[in-house]
C-alpha positions in Angstrom: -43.7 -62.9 -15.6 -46.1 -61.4 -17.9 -45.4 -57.4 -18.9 -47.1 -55.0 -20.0 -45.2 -54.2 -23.5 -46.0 -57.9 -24.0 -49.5 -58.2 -23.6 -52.4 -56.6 -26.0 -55.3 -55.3 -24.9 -57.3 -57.3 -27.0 -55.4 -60.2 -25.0 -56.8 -59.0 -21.7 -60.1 -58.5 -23.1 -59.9 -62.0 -24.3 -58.5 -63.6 -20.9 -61.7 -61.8 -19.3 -64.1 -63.1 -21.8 -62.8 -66.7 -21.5 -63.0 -66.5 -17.7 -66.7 -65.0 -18.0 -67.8 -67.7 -20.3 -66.3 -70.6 -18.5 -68.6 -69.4 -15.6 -71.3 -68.3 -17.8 -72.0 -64.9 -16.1 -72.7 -63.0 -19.3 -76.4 -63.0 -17.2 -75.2 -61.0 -14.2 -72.3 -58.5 -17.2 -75.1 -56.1 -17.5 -73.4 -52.5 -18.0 -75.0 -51.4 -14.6 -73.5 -54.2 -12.7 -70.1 -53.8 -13.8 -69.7 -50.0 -13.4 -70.9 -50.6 -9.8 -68.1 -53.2 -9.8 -65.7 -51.0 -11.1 -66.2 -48.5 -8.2 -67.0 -51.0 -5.1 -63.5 -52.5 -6.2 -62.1 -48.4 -6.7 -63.4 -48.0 -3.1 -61.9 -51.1 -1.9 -58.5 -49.8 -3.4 -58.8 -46.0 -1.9 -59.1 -48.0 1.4 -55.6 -48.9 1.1 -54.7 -45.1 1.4 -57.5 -43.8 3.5 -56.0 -41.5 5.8 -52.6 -41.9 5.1 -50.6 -38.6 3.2 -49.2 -38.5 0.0 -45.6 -39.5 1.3 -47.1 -42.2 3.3 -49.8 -43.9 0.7 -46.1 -43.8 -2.0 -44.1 -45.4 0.9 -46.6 -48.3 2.3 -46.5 -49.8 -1.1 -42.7 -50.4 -0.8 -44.0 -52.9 1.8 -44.3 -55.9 -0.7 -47.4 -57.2 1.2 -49.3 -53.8 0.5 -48.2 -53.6 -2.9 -49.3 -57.1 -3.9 -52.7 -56.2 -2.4 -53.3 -52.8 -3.8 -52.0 -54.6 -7.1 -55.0 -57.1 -6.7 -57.3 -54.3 -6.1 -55.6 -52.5 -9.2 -56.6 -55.9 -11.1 -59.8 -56.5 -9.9 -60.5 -52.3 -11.5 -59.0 -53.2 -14.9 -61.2 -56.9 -15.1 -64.4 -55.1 -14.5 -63.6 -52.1 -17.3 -62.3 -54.5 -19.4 -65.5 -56.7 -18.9 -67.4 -53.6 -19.1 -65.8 -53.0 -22.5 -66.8 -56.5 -23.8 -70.1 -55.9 -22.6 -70.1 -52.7 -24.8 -68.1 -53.9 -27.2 -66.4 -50.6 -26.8 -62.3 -50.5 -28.6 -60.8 -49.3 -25.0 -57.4 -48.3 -27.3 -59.8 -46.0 -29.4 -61.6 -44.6 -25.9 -58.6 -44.2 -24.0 -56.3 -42.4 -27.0 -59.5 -40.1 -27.9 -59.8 -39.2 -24.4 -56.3 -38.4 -24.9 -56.8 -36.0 -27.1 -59.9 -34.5 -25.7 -57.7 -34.0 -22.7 -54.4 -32.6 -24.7 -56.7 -29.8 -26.3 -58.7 -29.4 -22.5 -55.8 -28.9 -20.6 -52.8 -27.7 -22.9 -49.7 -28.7 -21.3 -48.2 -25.3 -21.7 -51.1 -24.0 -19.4 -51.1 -26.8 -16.9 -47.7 -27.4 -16.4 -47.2 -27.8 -12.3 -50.7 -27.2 -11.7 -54.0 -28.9 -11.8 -56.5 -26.3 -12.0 -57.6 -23.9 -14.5 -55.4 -21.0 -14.3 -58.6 -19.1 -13.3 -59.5 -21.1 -10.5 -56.4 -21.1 -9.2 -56.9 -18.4 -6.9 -60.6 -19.8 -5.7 -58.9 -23.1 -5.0 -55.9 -22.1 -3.5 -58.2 -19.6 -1.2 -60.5 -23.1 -0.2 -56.6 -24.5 0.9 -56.5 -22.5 3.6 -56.9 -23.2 7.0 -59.4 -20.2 8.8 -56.1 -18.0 9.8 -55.1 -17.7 5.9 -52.1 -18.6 6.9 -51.1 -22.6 5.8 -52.9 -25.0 4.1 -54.8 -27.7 5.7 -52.8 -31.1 6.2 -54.8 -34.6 5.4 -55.4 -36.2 8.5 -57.7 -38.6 10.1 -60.8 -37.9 12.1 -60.2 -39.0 15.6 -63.3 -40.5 16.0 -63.0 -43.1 13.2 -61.3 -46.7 13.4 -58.4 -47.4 11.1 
């Protein structure tokens, strides 16, 4: 089994570029095709948890069925952004750790510590929360009119 402490990134972009070639696609890697890939194949993981609550969406990937195919969908994301970053020739270590930091002076952890929001907003989302009474918030559930 392959892990992640094992493999590079540069190993992954590699084992993309090889699979590319071999198949000579390069034609069809244009930057607008592959960031539509990279959300048609999001989509095609968010399907997975459509519907479903937080406590259910963490427990159906205990089923090892589910889990193996969220993990393909998972793997189908990562191929297309790390084809994406070939395409760009883009250092995805050098995106992802400045976006880091971007993100560590955005959103200091001693302000956003528990909470997602911007301690101003907090209040506006909360307020968006609740159902018309004021009273609890409004649970995730499906339409009844739409297939599962």
């Amino acid at each position: 089994m392959v892990l992640d402490d094992q493999t590079t990134v540069g190993a992954l972009r590699q084992a993309v570029a090889t699979f590319v070639d071999a198949r000579e696609w390069q034609p069809f890697h244009s930057p607008k095709n592959q960031s539509m890939s990279i959300a048609i194949e999001a989509a095609e993981l968010m399907e997975h948890f459509q519907w479903l609550t937080a406590e259910e969406a963490r427990a159906a990937v205990q089923d090892p069925e589910e889990r193996a195919a969220v993990a393909d969908e998972l793997a189908d994301i990562v191929i297309y952004c790390l084809s994406l970053s070939n395409v760009l020739d883009l250092e995805v270590s050098a995106a992802v750790l400045g976006k880091l930091k971007t993100n560590e002076d955005r959103y200091p952890a001693e302000a956003f510590r528990g909470r997602f929001r911007r301690p101003e907003r907090e209040k506006v989302g909360r307020m968006r929360d609740l159902d018309a009474a004021g009273a609890a918030e409004v649970p995730a559930e499906k339409p009844k009119d739409l297939p599962t």
